[in-house]
C-alpha positions in Angstrom: -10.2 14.4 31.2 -12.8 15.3 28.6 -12.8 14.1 25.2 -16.4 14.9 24.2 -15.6 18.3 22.5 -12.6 17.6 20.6 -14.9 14.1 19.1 -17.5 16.4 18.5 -15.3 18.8 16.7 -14.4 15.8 14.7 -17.5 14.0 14.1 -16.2 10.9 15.7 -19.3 9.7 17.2 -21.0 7.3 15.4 -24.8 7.4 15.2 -27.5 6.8 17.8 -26.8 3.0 18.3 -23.6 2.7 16.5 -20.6 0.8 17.5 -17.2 2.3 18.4 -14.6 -0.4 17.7 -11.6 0.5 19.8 -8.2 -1.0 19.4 -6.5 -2.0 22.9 -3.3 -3.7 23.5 -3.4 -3.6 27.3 -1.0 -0.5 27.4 -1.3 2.6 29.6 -3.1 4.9 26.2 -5.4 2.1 25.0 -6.6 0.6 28.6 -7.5 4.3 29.3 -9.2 5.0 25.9 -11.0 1.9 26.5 -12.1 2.5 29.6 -13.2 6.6 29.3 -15.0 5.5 25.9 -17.1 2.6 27.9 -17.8 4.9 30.9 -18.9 7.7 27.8 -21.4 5.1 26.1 -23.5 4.8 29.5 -24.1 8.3 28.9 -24.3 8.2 24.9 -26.2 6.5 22.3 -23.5 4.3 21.1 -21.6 0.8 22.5 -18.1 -0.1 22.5 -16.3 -3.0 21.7 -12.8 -4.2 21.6 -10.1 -5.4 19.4 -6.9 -7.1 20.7 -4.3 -8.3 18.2 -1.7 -10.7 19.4 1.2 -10.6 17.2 3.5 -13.3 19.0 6.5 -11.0 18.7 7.4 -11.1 22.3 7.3 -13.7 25.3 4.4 -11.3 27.2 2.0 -10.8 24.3 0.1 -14.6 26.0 0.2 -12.1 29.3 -0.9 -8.9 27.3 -4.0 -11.0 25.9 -5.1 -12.7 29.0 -4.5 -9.4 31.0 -6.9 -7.8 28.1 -9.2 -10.4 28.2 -9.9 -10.2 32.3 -10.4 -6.6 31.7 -13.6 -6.6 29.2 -14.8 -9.1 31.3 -14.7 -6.9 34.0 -16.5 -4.2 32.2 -19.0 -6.3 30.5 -16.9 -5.3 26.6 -17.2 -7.8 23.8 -13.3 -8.3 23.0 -12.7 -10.0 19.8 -8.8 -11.4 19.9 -6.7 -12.7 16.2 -3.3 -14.0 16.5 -0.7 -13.8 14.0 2.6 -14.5 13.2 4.9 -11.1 12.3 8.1 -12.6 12.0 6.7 -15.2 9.7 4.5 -13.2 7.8 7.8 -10.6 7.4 10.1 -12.9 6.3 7.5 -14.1 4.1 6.5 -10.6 2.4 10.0 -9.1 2.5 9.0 -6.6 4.6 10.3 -4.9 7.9 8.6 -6.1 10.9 7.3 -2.9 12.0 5.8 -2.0 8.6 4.4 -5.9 8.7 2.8 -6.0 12.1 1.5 -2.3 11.4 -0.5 -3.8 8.2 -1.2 -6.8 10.5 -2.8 -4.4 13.0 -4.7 -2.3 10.5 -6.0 -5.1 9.0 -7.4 -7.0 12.2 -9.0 -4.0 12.7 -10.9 -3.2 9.4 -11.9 -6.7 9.3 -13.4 -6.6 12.8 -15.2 -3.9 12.2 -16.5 -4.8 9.1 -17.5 -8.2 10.9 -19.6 -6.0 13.9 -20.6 -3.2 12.2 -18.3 -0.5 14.0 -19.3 3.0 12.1 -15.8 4.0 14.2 -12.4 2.3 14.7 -10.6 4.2 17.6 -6.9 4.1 18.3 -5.0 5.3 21.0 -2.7 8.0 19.5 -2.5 10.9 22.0 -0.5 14.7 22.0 2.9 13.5 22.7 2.6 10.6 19.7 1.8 13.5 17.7 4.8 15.9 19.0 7.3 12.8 18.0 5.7 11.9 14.7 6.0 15.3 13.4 9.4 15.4 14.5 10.3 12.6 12.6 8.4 13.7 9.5 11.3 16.5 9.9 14.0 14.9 10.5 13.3 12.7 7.6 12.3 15.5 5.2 9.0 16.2 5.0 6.5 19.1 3.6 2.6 20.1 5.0 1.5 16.9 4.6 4.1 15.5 7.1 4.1 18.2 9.3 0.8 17.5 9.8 1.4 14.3 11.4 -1.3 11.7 12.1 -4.5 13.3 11.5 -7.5 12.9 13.9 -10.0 11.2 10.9 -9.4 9.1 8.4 -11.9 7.2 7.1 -13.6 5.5 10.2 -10.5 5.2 12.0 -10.6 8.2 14.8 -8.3 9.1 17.5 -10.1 10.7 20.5 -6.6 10.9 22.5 -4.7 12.9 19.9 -4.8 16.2 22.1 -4.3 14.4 25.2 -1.3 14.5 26.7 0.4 11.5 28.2 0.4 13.2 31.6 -3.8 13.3 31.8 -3.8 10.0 30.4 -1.5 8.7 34.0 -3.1 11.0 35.4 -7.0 8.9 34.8 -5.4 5.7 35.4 -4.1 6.9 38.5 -7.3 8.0 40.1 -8.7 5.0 39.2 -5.8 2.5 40.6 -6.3 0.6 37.6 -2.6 -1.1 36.4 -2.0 -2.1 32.6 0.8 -3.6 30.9 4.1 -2.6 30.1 5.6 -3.3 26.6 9.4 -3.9 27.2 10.5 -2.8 23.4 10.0 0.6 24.5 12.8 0.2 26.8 14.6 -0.7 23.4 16.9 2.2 22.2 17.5 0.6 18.8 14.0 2.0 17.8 13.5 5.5 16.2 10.8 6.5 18.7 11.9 5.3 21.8 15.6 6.8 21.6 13.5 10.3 20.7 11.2 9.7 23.7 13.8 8.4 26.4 17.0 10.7 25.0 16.2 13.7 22.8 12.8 14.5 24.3 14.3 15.6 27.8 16.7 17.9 26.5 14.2 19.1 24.2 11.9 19.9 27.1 15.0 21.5 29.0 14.8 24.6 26.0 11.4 24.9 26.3 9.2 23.4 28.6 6.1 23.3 26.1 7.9 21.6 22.9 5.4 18.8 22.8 1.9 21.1 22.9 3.7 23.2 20.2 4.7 20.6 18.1 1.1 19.6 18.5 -0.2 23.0 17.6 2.3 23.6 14.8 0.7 20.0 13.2 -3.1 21.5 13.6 -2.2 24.3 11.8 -0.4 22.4 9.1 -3.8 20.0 8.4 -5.4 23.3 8.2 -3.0 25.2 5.4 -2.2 21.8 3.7 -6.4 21.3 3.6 -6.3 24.6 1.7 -3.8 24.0 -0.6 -5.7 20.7 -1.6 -8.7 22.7 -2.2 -6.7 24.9 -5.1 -4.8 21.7 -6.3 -8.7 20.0 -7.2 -9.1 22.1 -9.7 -6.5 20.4 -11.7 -7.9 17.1 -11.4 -9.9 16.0 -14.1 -13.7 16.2 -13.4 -14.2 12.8 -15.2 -12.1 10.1 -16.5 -9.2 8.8 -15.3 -6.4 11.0 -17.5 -5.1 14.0 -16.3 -4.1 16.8 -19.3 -0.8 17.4 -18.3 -0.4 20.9 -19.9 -2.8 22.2 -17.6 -1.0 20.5 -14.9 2.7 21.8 -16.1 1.2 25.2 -16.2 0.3 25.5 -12.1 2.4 26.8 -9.5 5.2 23.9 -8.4 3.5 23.7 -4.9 -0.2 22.7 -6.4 1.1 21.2 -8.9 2.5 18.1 -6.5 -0.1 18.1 -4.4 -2.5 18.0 -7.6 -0.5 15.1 -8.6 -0.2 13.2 -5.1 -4.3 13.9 -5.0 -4.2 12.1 -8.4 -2.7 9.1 -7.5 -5.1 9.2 -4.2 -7.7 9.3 -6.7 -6.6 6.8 -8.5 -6.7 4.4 -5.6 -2.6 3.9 -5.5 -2.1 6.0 -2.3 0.7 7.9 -1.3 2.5 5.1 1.1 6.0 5.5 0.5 5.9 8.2 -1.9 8.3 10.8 -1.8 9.5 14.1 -3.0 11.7 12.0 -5.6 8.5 10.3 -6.9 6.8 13.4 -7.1 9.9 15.2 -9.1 9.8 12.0 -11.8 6.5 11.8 -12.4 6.5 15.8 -13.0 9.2 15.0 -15.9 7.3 12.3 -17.2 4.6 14.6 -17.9 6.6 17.0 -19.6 8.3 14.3 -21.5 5.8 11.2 -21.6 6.6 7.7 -20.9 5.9 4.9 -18.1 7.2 5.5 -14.8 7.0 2.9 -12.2 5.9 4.0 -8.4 5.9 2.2 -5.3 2.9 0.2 -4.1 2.4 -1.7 -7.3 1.4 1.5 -9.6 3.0 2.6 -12.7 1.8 5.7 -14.2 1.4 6.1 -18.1 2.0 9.5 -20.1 1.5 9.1 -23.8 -0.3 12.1 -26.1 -0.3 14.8 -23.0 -2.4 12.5 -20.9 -1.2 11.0 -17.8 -3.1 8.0 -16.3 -2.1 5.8 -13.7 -2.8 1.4 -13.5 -2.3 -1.0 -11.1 0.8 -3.4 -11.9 0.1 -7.2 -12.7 1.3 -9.7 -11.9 2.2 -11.6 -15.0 0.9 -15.3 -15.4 3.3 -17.9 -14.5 5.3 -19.8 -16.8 3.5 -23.1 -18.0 4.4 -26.0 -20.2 3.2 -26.5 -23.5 2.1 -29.6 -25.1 1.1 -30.3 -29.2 -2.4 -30.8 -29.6 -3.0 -29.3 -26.5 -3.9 -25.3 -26.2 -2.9 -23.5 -23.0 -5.1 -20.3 -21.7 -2.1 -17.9 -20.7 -2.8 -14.6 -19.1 -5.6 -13.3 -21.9 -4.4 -15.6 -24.7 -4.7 -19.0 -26.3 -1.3 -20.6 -26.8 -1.3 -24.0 -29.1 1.0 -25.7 -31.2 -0.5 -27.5 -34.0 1.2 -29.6 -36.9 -1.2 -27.6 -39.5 -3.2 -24.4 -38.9 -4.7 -22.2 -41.9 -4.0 -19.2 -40.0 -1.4 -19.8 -37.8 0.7 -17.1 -38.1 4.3 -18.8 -36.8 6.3 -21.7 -37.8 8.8 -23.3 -35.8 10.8 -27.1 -35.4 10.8 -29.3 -32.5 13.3 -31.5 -31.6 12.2 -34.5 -30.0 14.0 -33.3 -26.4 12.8 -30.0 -26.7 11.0 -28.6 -23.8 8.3 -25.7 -24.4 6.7 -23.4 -21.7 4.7 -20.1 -22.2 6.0 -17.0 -20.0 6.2 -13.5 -19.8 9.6 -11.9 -21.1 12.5 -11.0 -19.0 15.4 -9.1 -19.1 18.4 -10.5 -21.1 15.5 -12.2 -24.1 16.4 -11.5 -27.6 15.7 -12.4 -30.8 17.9 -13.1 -33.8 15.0 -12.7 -36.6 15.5 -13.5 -40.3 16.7 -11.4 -42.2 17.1 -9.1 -38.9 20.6 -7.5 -37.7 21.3 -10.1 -35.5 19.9 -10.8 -32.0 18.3 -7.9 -30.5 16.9 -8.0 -27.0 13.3 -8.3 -26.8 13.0 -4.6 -24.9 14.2 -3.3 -28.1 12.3 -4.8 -30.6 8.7 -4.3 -28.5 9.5 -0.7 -28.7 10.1 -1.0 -32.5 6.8 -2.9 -32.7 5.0 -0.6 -30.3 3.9 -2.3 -27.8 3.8 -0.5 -25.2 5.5 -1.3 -21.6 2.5 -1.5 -19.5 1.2 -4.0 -22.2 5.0 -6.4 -22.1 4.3 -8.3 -19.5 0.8 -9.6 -21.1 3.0 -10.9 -24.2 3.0 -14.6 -24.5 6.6 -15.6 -25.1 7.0 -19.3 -26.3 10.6 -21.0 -25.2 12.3 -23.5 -26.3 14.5 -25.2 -23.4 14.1 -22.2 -21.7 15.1 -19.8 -24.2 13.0 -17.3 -26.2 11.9 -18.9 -29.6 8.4 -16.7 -30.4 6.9 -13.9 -29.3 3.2 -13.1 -30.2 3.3 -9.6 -32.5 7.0 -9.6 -33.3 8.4 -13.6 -35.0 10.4 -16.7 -34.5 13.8 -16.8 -34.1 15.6 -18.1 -36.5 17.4 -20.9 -34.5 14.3 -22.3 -34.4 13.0 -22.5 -38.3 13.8 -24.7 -40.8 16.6 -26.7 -41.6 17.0 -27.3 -38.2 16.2 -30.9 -37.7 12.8 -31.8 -36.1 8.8 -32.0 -36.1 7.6 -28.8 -37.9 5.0 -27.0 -35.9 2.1 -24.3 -36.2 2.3 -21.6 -33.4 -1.2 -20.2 -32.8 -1.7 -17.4 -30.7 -5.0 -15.5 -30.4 -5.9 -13.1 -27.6 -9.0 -13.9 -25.8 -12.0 -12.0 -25.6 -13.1 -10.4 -22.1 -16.3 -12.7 -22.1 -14.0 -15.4 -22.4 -11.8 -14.8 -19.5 
């Protein structure tokens, strides 16, 4: 087995001296990365270390890690171990447990590698990963980006093993006697993967013998069209800024005209996890007909006067009580109530019960202002006031027992004015400068 060409190819060598950080869970594809990439650096200007992440999801992972462990020692590897809890930290985040212990992984392994220095982080993904991620991509619906697969680089993560077949990987451990681990799950049928590696897989071999080195061949030359295609789509990006015209957009072919977009967002720094087609489709009608889409990931994209731009979504502050006398610094305001203010530009009445926090609105707040038409939601009468959505969650909105009494830009509700029977009070609202924040 020879990996040195195919890392050239791909620039995965770090420089003279550097530090190839590779991922190893004591499995047959890492043990053997682990072990060619040590036996390269004697030959190589570079060191290798080792990165073991025990995720406590099953009763082996304590044998996985001592089983790692005993091996770097063996080989003289600096092995840096971080346990974590995936179930937990699922349950936690709301999130499946393969998507969490993939971010957990990930994660570990950026961290390390910032922590040593690692110019590379290298994982064990090999041909026959490739041939069943592609698949999936399919089966799922997919374009050139999916039928790509996993690509070889991305960023400093590498993957020497990705036109390695499983067979030359048994193969090196066999000549070597050395054992590894086995990981029961992938007995586990109820898994995606291993019902298409333990089921499908055969019969697909039965029809032709090569489907795997295909399907690996078919997701090279995917990268390479797809690569191509980004090239063209650049040119719609803008050079500077962060809007994109959208008539110049609207006016390319469909296929560059996605990938311009999903380049956009990548620009941006929202990514394209869990993006699809359907996002793609929206956000193409919400630059023909403007307006605030939101996207997965946290990002919400903005089209107003042909310009799209894209933002991170906030988190609005929480909700916090407020006292008389006493002003409260909510998200980029200053909240107070005060008996008399020269400019305060709201006027409500307290009862002496009456319980006032400062939150962001929600869905199902209205307003009944004077001399209004009756309660309107709050949705509504922002839009009449034109603040924009991306802005709404930033309003202060100051309750009363819980309910919606003033909102900063729009009025008081008149439930809450004169005659009604209590303390009158000065509502002072004033957003905050950025040097005050």
């Amino acid at each position: 087995m020879d990996l040195t060409g195919w890392m050239e190819q791909w620039n995965m060598f770090p420089a003279p001296g550097g530090t190839i950080l590779c991922a190893v869970s004591g499995g047959r594809d890492s043990l053997c990365l682990l072990h060619y990439l040590n036996a390269l650096s004697k030959s190589r200007p570079f060191q290798v270390a080792a990165a073991h992440l025990n995720h406590g999801m099953r009763p082996t992972a304590e044998r996985d890690e001592a089983f790692v462990r005993q091996f770097c020692r063996q080989y003289g590897i600096p092995l840096y171990v971080e346990r974590v809890q995936v179930y937990e930290d699922a349950a936690a985040r709301k999130l499946s447990v393969e998507e969490t212990g993939r971010q957990a992984r990930y994660d570990f392994l950026e961290r390390t590698a910032d922590a040593v220095g690692a110019e590379r982080i290298a994982t064990a993904h090999h041909q026959d990963d490739q041939a069943e991620t592609v698949l999936l991509h399919l089966l799922r619906g997919t374009g050139l980006e999916g039928l790509g697969g996993i690509p070889p680089v991305r960023g400093r993560l590498i993957r020497p093993l990705l036109q390695t077949p499983r067979r030359e990987i048994e193969a090196y451990l066999a000549e070597l006697g050395q054992p590894y681990v086995e990981d029961e799950t992938n007995e586990d049928l109820h898994y995606a993967r291993n019902r298409l590696r333990r089921v499908i897989w055969p019969e697909l071999e039965m029809l032709h013998g090569g489907a795997r080195e295909n399907i690996a061949r078919t997701a090279q030359i995917a990268r390479q069209e797809s690569a191509y295609l980004n090239g063209l789509a650049q040119a719609y990006l803008p050079r500077q800024g962060g809007a994109l015209p959208c008539r110049e957009l609207l006016a390319a072919p469909p296929v560059l005209r996605r990938r311009a977009l999903m380049l956009f967002l990548e620009q941006a720094c929202c990514g394209r996890k869990d993006l699809g087609y359907s996002h793609l489709e929206a956000l193409e009608r919400l630059c023909a007909g403007g307006g605030v889409l939101d996207l997965p990931g946290g990002a919400v994209a903005v089209c107003r006067d042909g310009m799209l731009r894209l933002t991170r979504r906030k988190q609005p502050a929480p909700e916090q009580a407020l006292t008389p006398g006493q002003p409260l610094q909510w998200g980029g305001y200053t909240v107070e109530l005060a008996d008399a203010a020269a400019e305060a530009p709201y006027t409500a009445v307290l009862a002496p019960d009456d319980r006032v926090t400062v939150r962001a609105w929600r869905r199902g707040d209205g307003l009944t202002l004077p001399g209004g038409r009756g309660r309107r939601s709050l949705k509504r009468l922002m839009q009449e006031y034109g603040i924009p959505p991306e802005a709404r969650e930033r309003i202060p909105v100051v309750c009363l027992n819980g309910c919606a009494a003033a909102v900063a830009g729009i009025g008081v509700d008149q439930a809450f004015l004169p005659p009604r029977q209590g303390r009158t009070i000065q509502i002072i609202i004033k957003e905050r400068n950025e040097s005050d924040q």
